[in-house]
N, C-alpha and C positions, 0 to 999 in steps of 0.2 A: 406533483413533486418533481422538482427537476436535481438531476444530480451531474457531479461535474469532478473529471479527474483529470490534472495538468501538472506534465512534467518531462525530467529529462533522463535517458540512459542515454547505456552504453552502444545504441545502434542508432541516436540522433546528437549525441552531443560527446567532443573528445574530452578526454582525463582533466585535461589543462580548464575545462570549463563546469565541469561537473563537482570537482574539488572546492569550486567556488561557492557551490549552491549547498553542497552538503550541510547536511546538520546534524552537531556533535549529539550521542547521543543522551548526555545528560540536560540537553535545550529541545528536546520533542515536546514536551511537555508547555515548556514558556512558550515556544514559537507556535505549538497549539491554538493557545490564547491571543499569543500577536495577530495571528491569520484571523480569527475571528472580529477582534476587536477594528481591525483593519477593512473587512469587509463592512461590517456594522457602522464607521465611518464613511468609509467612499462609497458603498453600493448597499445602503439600508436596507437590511429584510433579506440577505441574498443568501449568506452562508448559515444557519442556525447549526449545522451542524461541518462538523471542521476534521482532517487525521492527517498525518504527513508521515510517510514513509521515505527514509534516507537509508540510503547504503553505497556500499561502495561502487554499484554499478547506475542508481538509481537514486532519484530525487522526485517525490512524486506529495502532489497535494488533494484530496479528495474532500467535497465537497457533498452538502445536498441543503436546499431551502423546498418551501410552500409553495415558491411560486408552479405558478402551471407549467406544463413542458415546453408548449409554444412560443411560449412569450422568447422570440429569435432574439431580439433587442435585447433583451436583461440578458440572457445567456453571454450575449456577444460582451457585454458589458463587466460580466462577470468573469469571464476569460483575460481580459484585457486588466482588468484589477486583483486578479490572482497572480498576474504576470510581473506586476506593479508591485504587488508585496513581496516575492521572490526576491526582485531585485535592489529593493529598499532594502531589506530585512538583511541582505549579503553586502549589500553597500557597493552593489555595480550598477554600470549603467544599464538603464531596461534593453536598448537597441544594443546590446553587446547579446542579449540573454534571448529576446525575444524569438528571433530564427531558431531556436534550436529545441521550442518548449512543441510538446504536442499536446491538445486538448481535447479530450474525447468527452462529450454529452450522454446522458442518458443511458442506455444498454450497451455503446461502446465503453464506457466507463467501468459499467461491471461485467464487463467480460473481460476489459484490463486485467482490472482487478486477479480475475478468476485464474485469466493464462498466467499473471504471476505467480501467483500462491503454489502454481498445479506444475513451474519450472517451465512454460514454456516459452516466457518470456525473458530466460537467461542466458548469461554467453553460455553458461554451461545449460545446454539441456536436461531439464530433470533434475538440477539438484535441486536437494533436498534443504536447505541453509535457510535460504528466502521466506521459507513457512516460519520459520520459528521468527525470522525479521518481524515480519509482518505483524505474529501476533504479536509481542513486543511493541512494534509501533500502536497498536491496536490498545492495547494496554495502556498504554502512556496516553495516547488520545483521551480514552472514557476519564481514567483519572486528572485529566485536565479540565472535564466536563466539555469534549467535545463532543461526544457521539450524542446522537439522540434513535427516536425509532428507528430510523431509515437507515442511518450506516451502519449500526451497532446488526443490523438483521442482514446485512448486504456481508457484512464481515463474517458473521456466524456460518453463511453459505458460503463464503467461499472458501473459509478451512473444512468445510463439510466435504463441497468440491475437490480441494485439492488432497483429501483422504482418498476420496472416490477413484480419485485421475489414478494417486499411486498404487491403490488396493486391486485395480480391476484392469492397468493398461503396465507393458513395459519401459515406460517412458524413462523411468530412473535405473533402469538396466545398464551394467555398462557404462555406468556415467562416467567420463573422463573428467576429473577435477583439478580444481588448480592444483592441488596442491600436490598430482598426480604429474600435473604439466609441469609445475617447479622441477621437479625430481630429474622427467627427461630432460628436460632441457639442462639441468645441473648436469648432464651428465655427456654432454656433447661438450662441453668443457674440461670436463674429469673425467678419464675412464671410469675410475672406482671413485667411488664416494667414502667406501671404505677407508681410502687415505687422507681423508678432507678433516678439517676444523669446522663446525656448523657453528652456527649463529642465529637462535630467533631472537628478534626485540617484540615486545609485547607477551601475552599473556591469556589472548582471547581465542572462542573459538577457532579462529580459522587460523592461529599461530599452531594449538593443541591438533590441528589436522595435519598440517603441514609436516610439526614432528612428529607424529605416528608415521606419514610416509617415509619420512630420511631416516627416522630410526630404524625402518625394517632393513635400510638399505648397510646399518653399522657403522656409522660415519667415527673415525678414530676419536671426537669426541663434540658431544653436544651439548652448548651451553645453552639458559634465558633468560635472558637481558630484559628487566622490568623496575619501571617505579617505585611499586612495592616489594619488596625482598622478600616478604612472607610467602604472597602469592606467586612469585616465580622458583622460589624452590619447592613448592607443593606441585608445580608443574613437573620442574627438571627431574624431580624422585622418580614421576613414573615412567621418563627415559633413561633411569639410571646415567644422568647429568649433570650440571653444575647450573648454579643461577651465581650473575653477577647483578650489580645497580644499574641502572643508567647512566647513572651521574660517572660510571667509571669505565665506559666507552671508549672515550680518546685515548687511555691512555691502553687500553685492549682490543681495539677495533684488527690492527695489523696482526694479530693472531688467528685472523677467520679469515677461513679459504672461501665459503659459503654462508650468506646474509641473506635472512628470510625477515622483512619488518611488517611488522599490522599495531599499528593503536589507534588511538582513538584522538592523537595528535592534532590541533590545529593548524601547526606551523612546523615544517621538515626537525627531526631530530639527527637527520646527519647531513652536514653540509659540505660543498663541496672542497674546503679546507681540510676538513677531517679526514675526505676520502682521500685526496696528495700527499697528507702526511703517512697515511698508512700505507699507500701502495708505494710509497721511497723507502718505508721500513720495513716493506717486505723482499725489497732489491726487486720491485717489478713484477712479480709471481701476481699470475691473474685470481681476480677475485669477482666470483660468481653473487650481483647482488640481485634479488626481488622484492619489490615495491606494493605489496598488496593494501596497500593503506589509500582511502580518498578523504580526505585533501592526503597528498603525498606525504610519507613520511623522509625518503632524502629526495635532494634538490635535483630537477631535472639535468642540471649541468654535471653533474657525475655519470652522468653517459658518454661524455666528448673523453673520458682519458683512455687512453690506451691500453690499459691493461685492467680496465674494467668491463665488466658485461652486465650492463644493469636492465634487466626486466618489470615494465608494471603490471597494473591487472589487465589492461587491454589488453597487452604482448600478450600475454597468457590466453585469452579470450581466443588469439587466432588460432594457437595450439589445440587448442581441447575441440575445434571445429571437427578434427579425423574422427570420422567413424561415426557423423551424424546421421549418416545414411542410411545408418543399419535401424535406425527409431523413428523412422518416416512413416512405418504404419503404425506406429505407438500413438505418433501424433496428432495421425488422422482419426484415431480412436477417441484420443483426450477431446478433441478441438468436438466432437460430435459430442461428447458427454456435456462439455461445454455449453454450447449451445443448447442445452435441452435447457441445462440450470439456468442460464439466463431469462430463457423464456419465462420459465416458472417463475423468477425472482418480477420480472417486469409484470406479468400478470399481479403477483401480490401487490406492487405499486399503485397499480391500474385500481386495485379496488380499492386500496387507502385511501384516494383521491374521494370516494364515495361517500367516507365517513364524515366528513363535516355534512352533510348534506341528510344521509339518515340520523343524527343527531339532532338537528333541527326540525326532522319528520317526527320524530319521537316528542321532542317538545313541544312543538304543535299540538300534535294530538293528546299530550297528559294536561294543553290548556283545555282542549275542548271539552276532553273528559271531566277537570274540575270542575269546570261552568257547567256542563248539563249534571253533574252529583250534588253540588252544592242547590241547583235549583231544584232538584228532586227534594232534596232534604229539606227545602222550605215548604214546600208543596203537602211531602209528610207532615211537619209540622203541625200546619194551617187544619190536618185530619181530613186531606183529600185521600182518595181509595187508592191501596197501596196497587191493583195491577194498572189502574188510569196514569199512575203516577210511571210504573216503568214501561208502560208503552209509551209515555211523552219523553223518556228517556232513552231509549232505544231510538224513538223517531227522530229526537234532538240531533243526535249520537251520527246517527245514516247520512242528516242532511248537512251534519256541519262539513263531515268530509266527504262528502259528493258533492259539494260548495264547488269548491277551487278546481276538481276534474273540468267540473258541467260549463262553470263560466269559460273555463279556456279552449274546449269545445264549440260552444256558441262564437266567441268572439273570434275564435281561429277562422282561414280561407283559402280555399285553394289546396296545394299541397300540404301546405300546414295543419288543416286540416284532416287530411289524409292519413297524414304518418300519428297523429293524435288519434284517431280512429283507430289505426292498425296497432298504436299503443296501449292504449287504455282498457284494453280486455283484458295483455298479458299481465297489467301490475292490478288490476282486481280478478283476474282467474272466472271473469265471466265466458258467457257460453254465446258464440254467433250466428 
């Protein structure tokens, strides 16, 4: 079984490139099937089983086929046409993409896998978000009919895992989150927040965190700005808030001191037109914005004005680094938990590899068994004597499968010999 996980975060590849590969999340699903279908053309037999995990820090593609582990060539092969569909699939060029993708084989892959799930593979150490990503992605995968035995059991352990990591280590203690870091940082611009005008656009988790933060802080008033009107005043209720539309941003955008945006946008919903007009209509009063959104939701060029302070999720990323220090032996404990499970999970692979082989043992021998049964029963027939008859079946029986030991015994030499020797007692349990 070889298994294969290739992709990009936020500690190999910056916002401006990662926006590019992301995938929205109602296409996990499609681009499931692309990536299959894709492999199945350019590298026959490679991927049977397919999952893709996108978020805003991460773009990641997980793999696994039949072939054997070693086979260096296919793997290599199979790296380089994962990398190929990435950039097909986003419609860039591969050499823009390729420097920046990492490709882990075999138990590096699922130990990936593991340190994501278990947080220690994010800017925030220890959150907790990425688990519920994952199974989500995880989700959308099988229902595309991507998973088969091998990832669908790789997946199962690693939310096993990443229970394990939170249940028994500190690791999500103390966790500074963005949506912790928005807040400070809002507030090295504002003393009080309590004086401010809030603004989320969007409607999703990590919008619904962000306003529990600012809400505990009282903000003079907090609105959410969403596509759907239904769903964002079911939000704004439970900050005792107001929800607006989207579609009527322009013409309220210069009313908010503080802009929190997350959707699931392909393309910027505030541009850098929009933010000139608002900040001339607010006669220059700075406006505190954050960018949690990947592909971005406003235009990186609304950083260059003056009296804007626009943060994305990298910015934020360096923030919430303080106080990593104090989870270094949280870590060293997860990373050992870790490591055990992989072993285990690799071990299970190891024997998989087995079963085509005892399937074939079994088949074998239920032919040999039919031929010496079927000749017994002619033998009864004919009104030969029933115990002549099962001692030529018992004998049949010994010699068909001591056939194939005996002959590769004889015909072996040398060392081959040897280790056949040294073999051949433990798989019949004789005595030397």
């Amino acid at each position: 079984m070889q298994l294969l996980a290739v992709g990009v975060n936020h500690t190999t590849a910056p916002i401006s490139l990662r926006e590019k590969v992301a995938f929205p999340a109602d296409q996990i699903g499609q681009a499931v099937a692309a990536a299959r279908a894709w492999f199945n053309g350019s590298l026959a037999g490679f991927a049977q089983e397919t999952a893709i995990l996108s978020t805003c820090n991460r773009t990641e593609l997980y793999a696994a086929s039949h072939l054997p582990p070693d086979d260096g060539n296919k793997l290599n092969a199979a790296i380089d046409a994962t990398a190929h569909f990435l950039a097909q699939y986003h419609g860039m060029p591969y050499a823009e993409l390729r420097p920046y993708l990492y490709t882990l084989p075999q138990d590096d892959a699922v130990r990936h896998a593991f340190r994501v799930a278990s947080g220690l593979d994010s800017m925030v150490l220890g959150e907790a978000q990425i688990l519920g990503q994952m199974k989500e992605a995880v989700r959308q995968a099988e229902a595309a009919g991507g998973l088969g035995t091998c990832l669908h059991q790789m997946f199962q352990r690693t939310f096993a895992v990443a229970k394990e990591v939170r249940s028994t280590t500190e690791i999500g203690a103390r966790s500074v989150s963005m949506a912790a870091a928005a807040v400070r940082l809002s507030q090295r611009i504002f003393a009080k927040i309590s004086e401010q005008h809030v603004l989320f656009i969007g409607a999703g988790e990590m919008i619904e965190l962000c306003a529990t933060h600012f809400a505990a802080q009282n903000p003079k008033s907090l609105t959410i700005a969403n596509r759907t009107m239904e769903k964002g005043e079911t939000l704004a209720r439970r900050f005792n808030g107001k929800a607006i539309r989207l579609a009527d941003l322009p013409q309220q955008l210069a009313s908010f001191d503080i802009v929190i945006s997350c959707t699931a946008s392909t393309l910027p919903i505030i541009g850098l037109g929009l933010v000139e007009s608002a900040v001339k209509a607010r006669r220059h009063k700075p406006m505190f914005m954050v960018d949690l959104a990947v592909p971005r939701d406003i235009e990186a060029e609304v950083a260059r004005l003056d009296d804007v302070f626009l943060y994305t999720v990298d910015d934020l990323g360096m923030v919430v680094q303080s106080g990593v220090e104090n989870r270094q032996a949280a870590v060293a404990q997860a990373e050992a938990i870790i490591e055990t499970r992989v072993q285990s999970f690799m071990h299970w692979i190891d024997s998989r590899s087995v079963v085509p082989l005892i399937q074939d043992l079994h088949e074998s021998g239920e032919s040999m068994r039919i031929a010496e049964l079927e000749r017994a029963r002619k033998l009864l027939a004919k009104g030969e004597n029933v115990d002549a008859v099962l001692e030529a079946l018992s004998r049949g029986l010994t010699a068909k499968f001591l056939h194939g030991p005996q002959q590769a015994l004889h015909q072996a030499q040398g060392d081959e010999r040897a280790r056949l020797a040294a073999l051949l007692p433990q798989l019949f349990r004789t005595r030397r």
